[in-house]
C-alpha positions as CSV (number, residue, x, y, z in Angstrom):
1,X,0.0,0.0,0.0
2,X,2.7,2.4,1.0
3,X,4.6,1.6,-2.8
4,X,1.3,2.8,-4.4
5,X,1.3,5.8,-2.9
6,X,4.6,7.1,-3.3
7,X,3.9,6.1,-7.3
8,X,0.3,7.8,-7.2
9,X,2.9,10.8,-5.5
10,X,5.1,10.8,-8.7
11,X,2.4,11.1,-11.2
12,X,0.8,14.1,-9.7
13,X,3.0,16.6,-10.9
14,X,2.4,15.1,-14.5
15,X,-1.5,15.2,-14.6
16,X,-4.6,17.4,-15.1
17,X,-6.9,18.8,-13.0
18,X,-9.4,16.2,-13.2
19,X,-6.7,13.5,-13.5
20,X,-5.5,15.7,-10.1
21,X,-9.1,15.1,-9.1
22,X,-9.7,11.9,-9.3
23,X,-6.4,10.2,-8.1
24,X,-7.5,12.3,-4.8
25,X,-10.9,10.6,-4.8
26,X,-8.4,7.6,-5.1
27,X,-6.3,8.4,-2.1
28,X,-9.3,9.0,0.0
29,X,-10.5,5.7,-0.8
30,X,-7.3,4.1,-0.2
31,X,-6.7,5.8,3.0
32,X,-10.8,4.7,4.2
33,X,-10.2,1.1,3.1
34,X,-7.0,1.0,5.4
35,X,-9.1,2.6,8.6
36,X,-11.6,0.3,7.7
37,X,-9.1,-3.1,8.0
38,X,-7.6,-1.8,11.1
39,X,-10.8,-2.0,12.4
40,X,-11.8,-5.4,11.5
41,X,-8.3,-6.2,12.7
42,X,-9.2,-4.9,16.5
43,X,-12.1,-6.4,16.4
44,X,-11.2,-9.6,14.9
45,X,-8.6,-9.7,17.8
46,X,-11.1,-8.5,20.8
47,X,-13.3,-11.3,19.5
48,X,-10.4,-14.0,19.8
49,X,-9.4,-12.5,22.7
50,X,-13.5,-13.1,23.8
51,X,-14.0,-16.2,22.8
52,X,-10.4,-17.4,24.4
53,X,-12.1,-16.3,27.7
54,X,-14.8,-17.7,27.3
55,X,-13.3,-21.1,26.8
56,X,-10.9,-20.4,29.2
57,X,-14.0,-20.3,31.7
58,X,-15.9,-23.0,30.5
59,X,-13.1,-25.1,30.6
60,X,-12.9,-23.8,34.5
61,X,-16.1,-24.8,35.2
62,X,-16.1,-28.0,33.4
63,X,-13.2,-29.1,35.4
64,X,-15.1,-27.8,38.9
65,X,-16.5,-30.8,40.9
66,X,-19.6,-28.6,42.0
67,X,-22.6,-29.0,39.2
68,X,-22.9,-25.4,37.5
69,X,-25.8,-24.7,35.1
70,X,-27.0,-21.3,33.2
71,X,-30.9,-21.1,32.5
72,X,-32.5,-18.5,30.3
73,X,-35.7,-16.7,31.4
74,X,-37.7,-19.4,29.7
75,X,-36.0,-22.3,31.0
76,X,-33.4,-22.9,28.1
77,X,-29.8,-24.6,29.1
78,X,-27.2,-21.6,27.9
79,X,-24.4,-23.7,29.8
80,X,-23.8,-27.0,31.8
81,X,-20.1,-28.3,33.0
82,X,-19.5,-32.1,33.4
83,X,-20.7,-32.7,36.5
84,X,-24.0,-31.1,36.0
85,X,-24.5,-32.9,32.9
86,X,-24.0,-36.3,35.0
87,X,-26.3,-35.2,38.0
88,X,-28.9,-34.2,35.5
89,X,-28.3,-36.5,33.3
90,X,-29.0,-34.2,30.4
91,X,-28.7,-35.8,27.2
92,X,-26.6,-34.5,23.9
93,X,-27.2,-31.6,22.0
94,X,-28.9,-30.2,25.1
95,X,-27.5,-26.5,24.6
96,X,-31.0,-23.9,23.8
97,X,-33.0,-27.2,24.8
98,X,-35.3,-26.6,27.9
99,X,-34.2,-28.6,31.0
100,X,-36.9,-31.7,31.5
101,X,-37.7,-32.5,33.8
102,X,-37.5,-30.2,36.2
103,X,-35.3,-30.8,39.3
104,X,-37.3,-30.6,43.1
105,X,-35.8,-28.6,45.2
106,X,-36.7,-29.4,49.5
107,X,-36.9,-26.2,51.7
108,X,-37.9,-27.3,55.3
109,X,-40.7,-29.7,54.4
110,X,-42.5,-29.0,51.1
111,X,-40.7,-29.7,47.6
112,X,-40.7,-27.1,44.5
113,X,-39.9,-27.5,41.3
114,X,-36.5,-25.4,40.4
115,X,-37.7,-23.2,38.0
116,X,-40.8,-22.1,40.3
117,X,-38.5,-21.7,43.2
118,X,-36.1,-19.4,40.8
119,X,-39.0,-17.4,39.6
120,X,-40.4,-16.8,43.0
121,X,-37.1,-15.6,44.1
122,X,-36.2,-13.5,41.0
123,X,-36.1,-10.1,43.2
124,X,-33.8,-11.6,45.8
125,X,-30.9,-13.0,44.0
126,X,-31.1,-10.1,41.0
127,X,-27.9,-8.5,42.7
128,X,-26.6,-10.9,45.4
129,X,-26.4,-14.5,45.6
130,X,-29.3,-16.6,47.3
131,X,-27.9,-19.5,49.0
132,X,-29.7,-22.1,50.3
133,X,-27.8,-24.6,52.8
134,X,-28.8,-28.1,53.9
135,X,-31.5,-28.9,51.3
136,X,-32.5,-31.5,49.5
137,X,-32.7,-32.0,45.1
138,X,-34.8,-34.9,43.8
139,X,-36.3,-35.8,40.4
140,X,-39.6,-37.7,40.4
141,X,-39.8,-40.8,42.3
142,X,-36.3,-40.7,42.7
143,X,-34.4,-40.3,46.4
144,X,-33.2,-36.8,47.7
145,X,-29.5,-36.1,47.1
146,X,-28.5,-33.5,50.0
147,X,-26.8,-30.2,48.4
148,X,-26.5,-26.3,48.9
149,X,-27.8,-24.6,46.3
150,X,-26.9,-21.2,45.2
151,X,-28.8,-18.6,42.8
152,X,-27.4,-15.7,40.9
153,X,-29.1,-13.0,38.6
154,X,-27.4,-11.6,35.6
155,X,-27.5,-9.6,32.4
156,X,-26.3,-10.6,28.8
157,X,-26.6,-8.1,26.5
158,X,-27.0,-9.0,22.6
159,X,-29.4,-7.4,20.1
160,X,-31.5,-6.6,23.7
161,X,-30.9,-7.0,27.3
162,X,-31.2,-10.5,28.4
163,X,-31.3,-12.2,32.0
164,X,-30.2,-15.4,32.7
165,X,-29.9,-17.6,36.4
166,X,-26.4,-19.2,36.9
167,X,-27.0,-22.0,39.2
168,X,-24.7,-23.6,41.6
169,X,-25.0,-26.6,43.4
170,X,-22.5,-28.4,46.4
171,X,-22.9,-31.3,46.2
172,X,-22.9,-33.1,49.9
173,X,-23.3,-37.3,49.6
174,X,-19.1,-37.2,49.5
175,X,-18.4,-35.0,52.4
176,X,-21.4,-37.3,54.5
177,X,-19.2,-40.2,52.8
178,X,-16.6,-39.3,54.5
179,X,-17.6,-37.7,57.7
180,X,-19.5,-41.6,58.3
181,X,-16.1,-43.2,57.2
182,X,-14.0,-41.4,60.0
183,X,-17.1,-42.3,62.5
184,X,-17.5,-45.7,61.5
185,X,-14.4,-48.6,61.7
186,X,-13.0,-49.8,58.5
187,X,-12.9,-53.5,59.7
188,X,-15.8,-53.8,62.2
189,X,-18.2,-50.7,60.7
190,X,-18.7,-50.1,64.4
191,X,-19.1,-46.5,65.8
192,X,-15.3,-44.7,66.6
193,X,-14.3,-43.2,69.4
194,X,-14.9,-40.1,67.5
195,X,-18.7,-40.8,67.3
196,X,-18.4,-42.0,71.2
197,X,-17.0,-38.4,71.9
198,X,-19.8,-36.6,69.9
199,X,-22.5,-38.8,72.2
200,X,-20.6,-39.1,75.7
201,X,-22.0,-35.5,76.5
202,X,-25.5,-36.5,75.2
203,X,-25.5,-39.4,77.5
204,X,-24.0,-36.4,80.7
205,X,-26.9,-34.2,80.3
206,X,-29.6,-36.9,80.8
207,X,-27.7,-37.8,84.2
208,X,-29.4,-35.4,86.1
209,X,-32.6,-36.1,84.7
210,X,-32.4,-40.4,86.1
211,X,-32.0,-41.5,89.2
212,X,-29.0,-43.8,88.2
213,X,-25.6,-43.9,88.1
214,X,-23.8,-44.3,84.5
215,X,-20.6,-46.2,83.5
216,X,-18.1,-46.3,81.0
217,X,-16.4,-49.6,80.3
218,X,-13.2,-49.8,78.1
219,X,-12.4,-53.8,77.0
220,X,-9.4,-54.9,75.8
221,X,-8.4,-57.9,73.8
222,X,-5.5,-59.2,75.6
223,X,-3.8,-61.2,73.3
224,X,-5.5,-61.2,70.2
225,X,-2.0,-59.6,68.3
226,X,-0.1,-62.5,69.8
227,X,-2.9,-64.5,67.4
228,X,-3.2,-62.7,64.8
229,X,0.7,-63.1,64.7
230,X,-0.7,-67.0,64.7
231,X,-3.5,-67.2,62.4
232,X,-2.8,-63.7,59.9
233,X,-4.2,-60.7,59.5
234,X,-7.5,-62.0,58.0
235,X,-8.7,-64.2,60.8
236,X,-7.8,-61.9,63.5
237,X,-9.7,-59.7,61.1
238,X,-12.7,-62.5,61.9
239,X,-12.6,-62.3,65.4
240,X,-13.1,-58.6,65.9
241,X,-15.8,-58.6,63.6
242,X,-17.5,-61.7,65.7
243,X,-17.0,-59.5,69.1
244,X,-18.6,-56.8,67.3
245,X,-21.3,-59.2,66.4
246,X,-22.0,-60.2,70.1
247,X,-21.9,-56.6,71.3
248,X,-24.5,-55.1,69.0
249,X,-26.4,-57.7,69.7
250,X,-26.8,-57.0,73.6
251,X,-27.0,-53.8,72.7
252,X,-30.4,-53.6,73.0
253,X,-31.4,-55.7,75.1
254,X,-28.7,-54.2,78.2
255,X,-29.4,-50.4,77.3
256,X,-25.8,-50.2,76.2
257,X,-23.7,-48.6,73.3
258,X,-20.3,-50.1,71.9
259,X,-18.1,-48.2,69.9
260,X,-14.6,-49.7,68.2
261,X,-12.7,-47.2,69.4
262,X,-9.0,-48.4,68.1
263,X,-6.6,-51.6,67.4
264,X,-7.9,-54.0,70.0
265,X,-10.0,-51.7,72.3
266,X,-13.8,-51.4,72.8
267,X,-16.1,-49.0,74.6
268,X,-18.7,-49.6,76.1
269,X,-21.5,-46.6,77.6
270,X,-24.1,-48.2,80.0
271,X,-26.5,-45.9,81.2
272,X,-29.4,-46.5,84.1
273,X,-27.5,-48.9,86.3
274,X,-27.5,-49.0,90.1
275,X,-24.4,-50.7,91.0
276,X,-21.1,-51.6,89.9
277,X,-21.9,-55.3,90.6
278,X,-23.8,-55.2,88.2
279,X,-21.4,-53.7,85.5
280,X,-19.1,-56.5,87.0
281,X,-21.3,-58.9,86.3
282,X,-22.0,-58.0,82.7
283,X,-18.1,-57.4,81.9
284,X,-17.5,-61.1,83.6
285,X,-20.1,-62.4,81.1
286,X,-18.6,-60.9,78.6
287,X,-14.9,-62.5,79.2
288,X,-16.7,-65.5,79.3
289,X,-17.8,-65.1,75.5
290,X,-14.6,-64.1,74.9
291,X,-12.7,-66.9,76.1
292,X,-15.6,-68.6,73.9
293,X,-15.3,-66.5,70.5
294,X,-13.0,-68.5,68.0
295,X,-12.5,-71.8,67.1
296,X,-10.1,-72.9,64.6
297,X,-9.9,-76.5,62.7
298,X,-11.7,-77.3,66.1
299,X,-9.1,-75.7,68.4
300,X,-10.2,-73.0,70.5
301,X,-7.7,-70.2,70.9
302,X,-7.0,-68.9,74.0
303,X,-8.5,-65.4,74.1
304,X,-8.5,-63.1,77.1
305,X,-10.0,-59.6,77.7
306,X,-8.7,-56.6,80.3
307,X,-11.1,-54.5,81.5
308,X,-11.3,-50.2,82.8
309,X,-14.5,-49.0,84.6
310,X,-15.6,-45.6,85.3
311,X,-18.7,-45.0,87.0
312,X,-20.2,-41.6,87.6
313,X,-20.4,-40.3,90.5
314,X,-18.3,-43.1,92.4
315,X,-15.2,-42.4,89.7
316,X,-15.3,-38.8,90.1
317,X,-16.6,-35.9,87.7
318,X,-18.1,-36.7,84.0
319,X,-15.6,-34.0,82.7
320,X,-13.1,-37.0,83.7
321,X,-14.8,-39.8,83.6
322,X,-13.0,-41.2,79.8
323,X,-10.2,-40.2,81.5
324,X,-10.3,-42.1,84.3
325,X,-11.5,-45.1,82.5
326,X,-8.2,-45.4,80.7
327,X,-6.5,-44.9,83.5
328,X,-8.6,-48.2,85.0
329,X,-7.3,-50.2,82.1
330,X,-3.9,-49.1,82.5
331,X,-4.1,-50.6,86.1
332,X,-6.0,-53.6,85.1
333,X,-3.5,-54.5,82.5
334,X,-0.6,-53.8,84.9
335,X,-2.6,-56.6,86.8
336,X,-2.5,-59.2,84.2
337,X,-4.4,-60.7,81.5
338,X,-7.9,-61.1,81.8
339,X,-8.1,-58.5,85.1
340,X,-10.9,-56.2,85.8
341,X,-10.4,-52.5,87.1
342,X,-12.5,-49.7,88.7
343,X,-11.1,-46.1,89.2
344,X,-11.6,-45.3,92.4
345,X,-10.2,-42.1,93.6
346,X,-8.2,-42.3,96.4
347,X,-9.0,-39.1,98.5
348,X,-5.8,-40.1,100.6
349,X,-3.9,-39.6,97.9
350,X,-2.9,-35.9,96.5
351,X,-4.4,-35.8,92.8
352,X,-1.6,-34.9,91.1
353,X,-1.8,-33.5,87.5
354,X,0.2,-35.7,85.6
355,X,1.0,-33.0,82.7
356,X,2.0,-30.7,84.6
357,X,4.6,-33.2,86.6
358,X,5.5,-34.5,82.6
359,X,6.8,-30.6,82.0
360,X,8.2,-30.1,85.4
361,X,10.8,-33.6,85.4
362,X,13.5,-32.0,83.3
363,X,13.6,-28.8,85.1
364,X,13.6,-30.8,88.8
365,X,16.5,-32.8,87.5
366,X,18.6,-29.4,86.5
367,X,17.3,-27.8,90.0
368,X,18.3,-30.9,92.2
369,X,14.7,-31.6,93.2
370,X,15.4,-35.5,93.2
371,X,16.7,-36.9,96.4
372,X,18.2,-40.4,96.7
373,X,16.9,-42.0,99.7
374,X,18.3,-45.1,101.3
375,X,16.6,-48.3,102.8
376,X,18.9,-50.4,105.0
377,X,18.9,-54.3,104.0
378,X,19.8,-56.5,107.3
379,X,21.3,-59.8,107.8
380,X,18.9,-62.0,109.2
381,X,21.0,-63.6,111.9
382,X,23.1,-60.9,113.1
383,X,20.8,-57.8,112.4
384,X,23.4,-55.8,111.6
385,X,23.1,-53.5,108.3
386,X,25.1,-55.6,105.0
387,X,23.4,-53.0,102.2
388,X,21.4,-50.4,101.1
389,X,18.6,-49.7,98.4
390,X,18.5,-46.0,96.5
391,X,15.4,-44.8,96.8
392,X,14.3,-41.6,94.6
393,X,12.5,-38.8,96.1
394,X,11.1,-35.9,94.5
395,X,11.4,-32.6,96.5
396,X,8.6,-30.8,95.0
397,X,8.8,-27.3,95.8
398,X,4.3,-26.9,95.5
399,X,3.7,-30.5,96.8
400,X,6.6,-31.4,98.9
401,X,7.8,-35.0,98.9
402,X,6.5,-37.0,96.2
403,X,7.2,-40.8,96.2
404,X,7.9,-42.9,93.5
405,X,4.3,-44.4,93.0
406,X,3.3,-41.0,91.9
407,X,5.9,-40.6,89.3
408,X,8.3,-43.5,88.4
409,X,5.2,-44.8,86.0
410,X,4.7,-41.3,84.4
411,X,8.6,-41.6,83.8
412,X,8.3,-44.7,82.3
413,X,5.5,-44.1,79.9
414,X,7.2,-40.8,79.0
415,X,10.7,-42.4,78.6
416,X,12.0,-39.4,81.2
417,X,12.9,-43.1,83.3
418,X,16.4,-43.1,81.3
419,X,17.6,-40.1,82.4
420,X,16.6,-40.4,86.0
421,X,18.5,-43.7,86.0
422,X,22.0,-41.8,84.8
423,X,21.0,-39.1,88.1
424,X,20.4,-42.2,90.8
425,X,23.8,-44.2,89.4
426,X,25.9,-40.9,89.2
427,X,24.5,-39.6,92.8
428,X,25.2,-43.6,94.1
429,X,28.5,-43.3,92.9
430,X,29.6,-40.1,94.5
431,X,28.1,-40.9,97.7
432,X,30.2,-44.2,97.6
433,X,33.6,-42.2,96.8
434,X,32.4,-40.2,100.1
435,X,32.0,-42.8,102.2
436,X,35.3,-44.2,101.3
437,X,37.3,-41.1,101.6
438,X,35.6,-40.4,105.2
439,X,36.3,-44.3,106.2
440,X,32.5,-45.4,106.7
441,X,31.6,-48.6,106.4
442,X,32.1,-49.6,102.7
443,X,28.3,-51.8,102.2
444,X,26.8,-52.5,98.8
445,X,23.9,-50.3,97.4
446,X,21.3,-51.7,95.2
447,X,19.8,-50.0,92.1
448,X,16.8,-50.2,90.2
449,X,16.9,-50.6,86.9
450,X,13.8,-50.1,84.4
451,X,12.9,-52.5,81.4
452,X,13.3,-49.4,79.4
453,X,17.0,-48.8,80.4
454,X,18.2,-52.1,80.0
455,X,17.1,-51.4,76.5
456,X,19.4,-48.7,75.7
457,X,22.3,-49.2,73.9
458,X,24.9,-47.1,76.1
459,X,23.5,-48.3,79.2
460,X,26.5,-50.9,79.9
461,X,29.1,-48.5,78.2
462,X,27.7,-45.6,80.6
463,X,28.1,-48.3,83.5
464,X,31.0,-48.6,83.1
465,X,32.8,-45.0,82.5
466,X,30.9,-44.1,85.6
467,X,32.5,-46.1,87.6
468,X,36.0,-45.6,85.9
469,X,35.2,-41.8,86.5
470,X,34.3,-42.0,90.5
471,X,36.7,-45.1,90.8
472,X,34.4,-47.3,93.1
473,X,34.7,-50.7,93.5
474,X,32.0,-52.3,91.3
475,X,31.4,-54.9,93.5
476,X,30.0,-52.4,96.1
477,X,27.3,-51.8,93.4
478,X,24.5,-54.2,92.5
479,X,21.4,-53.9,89.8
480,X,18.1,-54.6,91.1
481,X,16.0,-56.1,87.7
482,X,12.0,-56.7,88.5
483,X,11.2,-60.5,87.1
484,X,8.7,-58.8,84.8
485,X,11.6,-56.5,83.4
486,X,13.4,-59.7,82.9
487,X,10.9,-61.3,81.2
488,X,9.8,-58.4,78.4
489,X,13.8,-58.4,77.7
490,X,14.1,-62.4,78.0
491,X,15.5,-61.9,74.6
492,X,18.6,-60.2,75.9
493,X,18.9,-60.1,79.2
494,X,21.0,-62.9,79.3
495,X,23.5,-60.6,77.4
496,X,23.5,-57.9,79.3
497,X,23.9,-59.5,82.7
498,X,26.5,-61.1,82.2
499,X,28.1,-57.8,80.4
500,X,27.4,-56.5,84.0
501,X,28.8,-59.0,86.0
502,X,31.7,-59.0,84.0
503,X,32.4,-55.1,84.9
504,X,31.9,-56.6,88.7
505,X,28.8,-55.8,89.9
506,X,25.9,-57.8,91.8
507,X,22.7,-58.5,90.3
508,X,19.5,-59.2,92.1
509,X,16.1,-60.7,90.6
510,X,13.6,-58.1,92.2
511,X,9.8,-58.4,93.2
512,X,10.0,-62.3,92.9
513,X,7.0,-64.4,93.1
514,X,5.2,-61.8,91.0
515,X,5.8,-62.7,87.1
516,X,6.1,-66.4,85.8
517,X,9.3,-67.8,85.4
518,X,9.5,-71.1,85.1
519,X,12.7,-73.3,87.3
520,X,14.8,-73.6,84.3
521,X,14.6,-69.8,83.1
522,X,16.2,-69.3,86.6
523,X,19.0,-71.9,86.3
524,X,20.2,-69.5,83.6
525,X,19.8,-66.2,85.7
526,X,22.9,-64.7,85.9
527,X,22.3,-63.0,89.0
528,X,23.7,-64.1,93.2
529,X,20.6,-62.9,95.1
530,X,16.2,-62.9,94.8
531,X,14.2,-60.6,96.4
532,X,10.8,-62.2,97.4
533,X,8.1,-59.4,96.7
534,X,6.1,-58.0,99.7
535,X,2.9,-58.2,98.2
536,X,3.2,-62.3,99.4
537,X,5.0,-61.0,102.8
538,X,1.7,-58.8,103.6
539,X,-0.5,-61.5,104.9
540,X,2.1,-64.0,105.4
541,X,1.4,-63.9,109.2
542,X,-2.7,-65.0,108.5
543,X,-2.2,-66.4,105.4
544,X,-1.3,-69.9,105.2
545,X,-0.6,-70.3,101.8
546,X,1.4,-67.4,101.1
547,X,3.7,-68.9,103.9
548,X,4.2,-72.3,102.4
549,X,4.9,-70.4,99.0
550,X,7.3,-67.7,100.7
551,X,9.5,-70.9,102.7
552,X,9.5,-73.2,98.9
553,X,10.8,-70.0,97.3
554,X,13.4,-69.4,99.9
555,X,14.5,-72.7,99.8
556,X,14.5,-72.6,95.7
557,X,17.0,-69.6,95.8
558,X,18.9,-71.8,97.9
559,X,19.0,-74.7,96.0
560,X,19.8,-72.4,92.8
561,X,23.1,-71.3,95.5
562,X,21.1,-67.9,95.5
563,X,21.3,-65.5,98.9
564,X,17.0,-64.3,99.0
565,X,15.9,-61.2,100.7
566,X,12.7,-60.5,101.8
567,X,11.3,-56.9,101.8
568,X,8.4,-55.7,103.3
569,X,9.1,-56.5,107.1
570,X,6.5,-54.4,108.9
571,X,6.7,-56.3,112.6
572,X,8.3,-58.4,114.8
573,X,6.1,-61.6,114.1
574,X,6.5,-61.1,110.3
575,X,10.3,-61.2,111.0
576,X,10.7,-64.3,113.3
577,X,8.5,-66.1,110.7
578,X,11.1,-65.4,107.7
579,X,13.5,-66.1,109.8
580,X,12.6,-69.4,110.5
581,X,12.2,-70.3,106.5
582,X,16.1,-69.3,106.4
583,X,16.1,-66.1,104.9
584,X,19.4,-64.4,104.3
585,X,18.9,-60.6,104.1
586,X,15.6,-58.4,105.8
587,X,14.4,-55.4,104.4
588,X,11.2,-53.2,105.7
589,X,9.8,-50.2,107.8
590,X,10.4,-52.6,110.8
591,X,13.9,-52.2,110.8
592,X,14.4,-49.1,109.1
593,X,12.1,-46.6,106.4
594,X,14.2,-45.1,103.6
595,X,15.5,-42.1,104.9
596,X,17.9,-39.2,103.3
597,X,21.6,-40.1,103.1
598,X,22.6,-38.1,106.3
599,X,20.3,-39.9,108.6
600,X,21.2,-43.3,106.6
601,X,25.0,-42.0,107.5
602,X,24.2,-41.9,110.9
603,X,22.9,-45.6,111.1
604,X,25.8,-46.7,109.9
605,X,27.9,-44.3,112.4
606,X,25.6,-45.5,115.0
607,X,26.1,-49.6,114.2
608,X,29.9,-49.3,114.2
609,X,30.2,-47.2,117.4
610,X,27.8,-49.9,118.9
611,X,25.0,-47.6,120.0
C-alpha cells in the first residue's frame, strides 16, 4: 500500500486537474479502506481474545467438581459443566434445549420444582447471591440427594438485554461419605471413638434427669495380636468382627452402646445402672464369651480380655470420667491378662496433674529436686546392716515430697525413666567415693533398673565409664531387675547381665514371686541374690498359703546357690516367721524406712560405734 502511494505521489506533478481530481478521490479511498481493515483487525482480535475467555471459563467450570448450570428466562440450558450434565443427566445436543424434567428442590418440608422456586425468588438473587444450605434435590420418584444450592441474577446483553440464572449446586453425599467413614471402623463398621465423643456428653446431660448412676467400660483384647501373629491378619480380622457381632447384639437388650474405638480396644457406655456389681457382672459375662469367641480347625484359641470402669459419681466428675477409665485399664493391664479394674479415687492420695509433673521432670532434675533416699537391707541372723537400696524422692517445691508411685510410672510411659537412671547411678557413685574417703563402712547399694533402660544401647558403656570416672569398686554396686523387666527383655537379658557381672557388679532378681518364670529360666539367671516381693509377705502372718509359697521360694533360691531377701518387714512376728524359713537378708519399715543419706550416715555411724 505504501509503494502505491509514493507512485500515485510521482504522477501528480504530471497530470490534469481532473486527472488531479480523481487520483485524490483515489487516495481518499485508499486511505478509508485502510481505517476500515484496522478496524476489522481490532475487532477480529477483541473477539479472539472473547472467545479465548470464554473457553478459558468453561473449561474452569467444566473441570469444577460442584454441578454449575446457566438457564434463560424461559428455562433454556445456555451452559452446563461435566458434573452437571452427570447429576442431570442431560442428554446431547442439550445447549438452547429446555431442561426436562424439572429438578425438586426441598426447603424445610415441602418440595418445588426449580424453575418455580427461581421465579419466586427472582427479586432476591437479581444482585446478590441466594444461598440455600442443607437442602435436599430430587427428580420424580427418585431419592433426595442433600446439596447447597446457590442462585445468581445476571444480564447478557446482545441485540436486547437478556437475564439469565447461573446456578450452583454443592454437592454433599461425599463429604457425609466421609464424615461416616471417619465415625465408622473400616474392619468392624462399628461407631469410633470419634462418634463415642460426639454422644458421651449426650449421654451427661440426661444424668441429672435419672435417678441412676452411669458407666463407661473400656475392653481390651489381651492377646489377640499375639494370634493374629498365629492365624494372619484376616482371621484376627474375623474375630473382631464376631465380638462386634456379640456386642450389638446385647445392645439392645442391656441399654448399652459399643463403639470400636482403636486396634484392640472397645467402649462400652451403660446408662441406668445402680451398682457396679452389676457392670461387674456383665463385663464377667462378657470374658466369658470371649474366652468362647474363635474356634479354629476345632481348636479354640486362647483369648482373654482386660477391662477399665468408670462409673459416675463413684469415679469422680463426668468432665473426667473417659479419662479415668483409661486410667482403670492401665491398672487392670498392669494386673494381668484377663483383670478387671475400677477407678476409684483415692481421696488419701494428692491428685496430682500428671501433665503438669511430665513438663516439670526436666527442670527438677537441673534444680536438684530429686533426692536419693536409702533403705537399710539386714542380715537375718546378726541384724546388723550388709546394704542399702537407693530410693528416689522428688522434692517438690508446691507438693513437697513426692514418692515414687506418683511418678516413676509417668517416667516410664514418657521415657524421662532413662535419664533419672543416669542421676540415681551418678549420685550412688559419688556418695560411695564419700563414704570411702571419710572411712565409713564400705556396704553394697542396690539399684533399680527399668525395662526401658536395659534397652538402651549405652546403658553398659555408661556403666562402666561411671564407675572408671568415681573409681568405686563395682562390686560395692548391684542392679536390682523386677522379674517382669526380665521377662519383656528375655531376649537379651542374658547378654546384658552377664556384660554387668563381667564389669563386677551384683545383680538381684527383684519383686520375685510376682511374674512367671518357670525353674529352668532361673537356672540360667545370671544373677547371686532374689528378692521375694512383699505383696506375698503382707499376709504372710494370717495367710497360710502365702507362707508355704514364701519358705519353697526361699529354699528354691537356695537350692539355685542364691542368697534371698525379703522386703516388706513391717513387725516383729513377720520377722521371726522369715527367719525361721532361712532367709538371708531383711528389708522393711520394721527395721528401718528409707530415709535421706545423712540420717542413713548416721545408722551406719551408729552400728559401728555400737550404740
Amino acid at each position: 500500500m505504501q509503494n502505491e502511494l509514493e507512485t500515485v505521489t510521482q504522477l501528480s506533478g504530471q497530470l490534469s486537474q481532473e486527472e488531479y481530481l480523481l487520483l485524490g478521490m483515489l487516495i481518499l479511498s485508499l486511505l478509508v479502506s485502510l481505517y476500515l481493515y484496522s478496524l476489522f483487525r481490532k475487532q477480529k482480535k477483541q473477539q479472539m481474545i472473547a472467545e479465548n475467555k470464554v473457553e478459558i471459563f468453561q473449561k474452569t467450570f467444566d473441570v469444577s467438581q460442584d454441578p454449575t448450570l446457566i438457564l434463560s428466562d424461559k428455562n433454556e440450558i445456555l451452559y452446563a459443566n461435566r458434573t452437571m450434565v452427570k447429576l442431570f443427566k442431560l442428554k446431547r445436543n442439550f445447549l438452547t434445549q429446555k431442561l426436562s424434567p424439572i429438578p425438586q428442590i426441598k426447603i424445610k418440608e415441602s418440595w418445588l420444582p426449580l424453575d418455580i422456586m427461581i421465579e419466586e425468588n427472582k427479586g432476591a438473587f437479581k444482585e446478590h447471591t441466594l444461598s440455600f444450605q442443607q437442602v435436599d434435590l430430587r427428580f420424580e420418584y427418585e431419592e433426595g440427594i442433600p446439596i447447597n444450592l446457590h442462585l445468581q441474577r445476571s444480564e447478557m446483553k446482545e441485540k436486547e438485554t437478556k437475564f439469565c440464572t447461573i446456578i450452583s449446586i454443592e454437592d454433599l453425599r461425599k463429604e457425609q461419605e466421609y464424615v461416616q467413614g471417619k465415625h465408622l471402623h473400616p474392619v468392624t463398621k462399628m461407631p469410633t471413638e470419634i462418634q463415642a465423643l460426639h454422644d458421651i456428653p449426650i449421654l451427661y446431660s440426661k444424668i441429672h434427669l435419672q435417678n441412676s448412676k452411669v458407666a463407661l467400660v473400656l475392653l481390651h483384647l489381651d492377646n489377640l495380636n499375639m494370634v493374629r501373629a498365629i492365624v494372619g491378619y484376616e482371621q484376627a480380622n474375623k474375630i473382631l468382627i464376631k465380638f462386634t457381632d456379640y456386642l450389638q447384639n446385647i445392645e439392645t437388650e442391656l441399654n448399652l452402646s459399643s463403639y470400636h474405638t482403636f486396634g484392640n480396644n472397645f467402649l462400652l457406655t451403660i446408662s441406668n445402672i445402680n451398682s457396679s456389681l452389676a457392670v461387674i457382672s456383665l463385663v464377667e459375662e462378657i470374658q466369658e464369651q470371649v474366652a468362647l469367641l474363635y474356634k479354629m480347625n476345632e481348636v479354640r484359641l486362647h483369648l482373654t480380655m482386660s477391662v477399665g470402669i468408670s462409673i459416675y459419681p463413684d469415679s469422680g466428675t463426668s468432665r473426667n470420667l473417659l479419662d479415668n477409665t483409661y486410667k482403670a485399664l492401665y491398672e487392670a493391664q498392669k494386673s494381668g491378662e484377663g483383670r478387671i479394674h475400677i477407678y476409684i479415687p483415692d481421696e488419701s492420695k494428692e491428685d496430682y496433674d500428671e501433665f503438669s509433673l511430665h513438663n516439670e521432670m526436666y527442670s527438677a532434675l537441673k534444680n536438684n529436686e530429686f533426692e536419693v533416699y536409702y533403705q537399710p537391707v539386714f542380715d537375718a541372723k546378726t541384724q546388723k546392716i550388709v546394704s542399702a537400696e537407693a530410693l528416689v524422692r522428688w522434692v517438690h517445691p508446691e507438693h513437697g515430697i513426692i514418692t515414687p508411685d506418683v511418678f516413676i510410672t509417668l517416667m516410664e510411659k514418657t521415657g524421662f525413666i532413662v535419664e533419672l537412671g543416669h542421676f540415681v547411678l551418678e549420685e550412688v557413685l559419688k556418695q560411695q567415693k564419700r563414704w570411702e574417703l571419710f572411712q565409713f563402712k564400705q556396704i553394697v547399694i542396690a539399684i533399680n533398673v527399668a525395662s526401658m533402660e536395659l534397652k538402651i544401647e549405652d546403658f553398659i558403656e555408661n556403666v562402666e565409664q561411671q564407675l572408671i570416672h568415681y573409681k568405686v569398686n563395682p562390686e560395692l554396686i548391684r542392679f536390682e531387675i523386677t522379674e517382669n523387666s526380665a521377662l519383656t527383655n528375655e531376649g537379651n537379658i542374658e547378654k546384658y547381665l552377664s556384660k554387668l557381672q563381667e564389669l563386677g557388679v551384683g545383680i538381684t532378681l527383684d519383686d520375685f514371686g510376682t511374674g512367671y518364670n518357670s525353674f529352668s529360666y532361673l537356672q540360667n539367671f545370671p544373677g547371686e541374690l532374689l528378692k521375694i516381693d512383699r505383696k506375698l509377705v503382707d499376709s504372710i502372718v494370717t495367710n497360710k498359703e502365702n507362707q508355704r509359697i514364701v519358705k519353697a521360694m526361699i529354699e528354691l533360691g537356695h537350692t539355685l546357690e542364691m542368697k534371698v531377701v525379703v522386703e516388706g518387714i513391717e513387725n516383729q512376728r513377720m520377722s521371726d516367721l522369715i527367719v525361721s524359713y532361712g532367709c538371708d537378708y531383711l528389708q522393711g519399715y520394721y527395721f528401718a524406712k528409707p530415709v535421706p543419706v545423712y540420717e542413713f550416715q548416721k545408722l551406719l555411724y551408729q552400728e559401728k560405734e555400737g550404740v
